[in-house]
C-alpha positions as CSV (number, residue, x, y, z in Angstrom):
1,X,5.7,29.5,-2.2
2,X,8.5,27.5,-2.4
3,X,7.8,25.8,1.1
4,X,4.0,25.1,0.2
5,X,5.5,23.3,-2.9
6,X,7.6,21.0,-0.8
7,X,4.7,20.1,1.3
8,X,2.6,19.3,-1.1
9,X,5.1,17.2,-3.1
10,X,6.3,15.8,0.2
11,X,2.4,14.8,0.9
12,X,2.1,13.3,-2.8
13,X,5.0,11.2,-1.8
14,X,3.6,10.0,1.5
15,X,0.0,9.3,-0.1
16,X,1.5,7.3,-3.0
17,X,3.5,4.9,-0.9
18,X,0.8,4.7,1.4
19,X,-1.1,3.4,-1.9
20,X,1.5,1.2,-2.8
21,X,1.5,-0.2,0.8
22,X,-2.0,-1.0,0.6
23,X,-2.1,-3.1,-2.8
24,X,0.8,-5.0,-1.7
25,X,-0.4,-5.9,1.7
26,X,-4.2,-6.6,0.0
27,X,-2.0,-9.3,-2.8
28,X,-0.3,-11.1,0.3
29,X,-3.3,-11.1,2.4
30,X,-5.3,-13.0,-1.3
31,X,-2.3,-15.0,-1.4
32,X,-2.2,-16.4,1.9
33,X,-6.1,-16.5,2.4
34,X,-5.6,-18.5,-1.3
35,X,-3.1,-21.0,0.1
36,X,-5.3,-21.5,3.3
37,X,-8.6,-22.8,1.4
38,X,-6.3,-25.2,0.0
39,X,-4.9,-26.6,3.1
40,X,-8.5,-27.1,4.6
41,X,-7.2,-27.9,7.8
């Protein structure tokens, strides 16, 4: 039982900085495609 726990708090881990991962690479991607209409090459 023990060993099912640590998987599954071991997956809860994984899945929450895979969360984590995902808002902070959607902010950077806003900021840059924010700083690139500004440019307007």
């Amino acid at each position: 039982m023990s060993k099912g726990l640590a998987v599954v708090i071991g997956m809860s881990i994984a899945y929450i900085a895979s969360f984590a991962g995902m808002i902070f690479a959607y902010i950077y991607y806003k900021k840059n495609v924010r700083s690139q209409d500004k440019k307007e090459y």
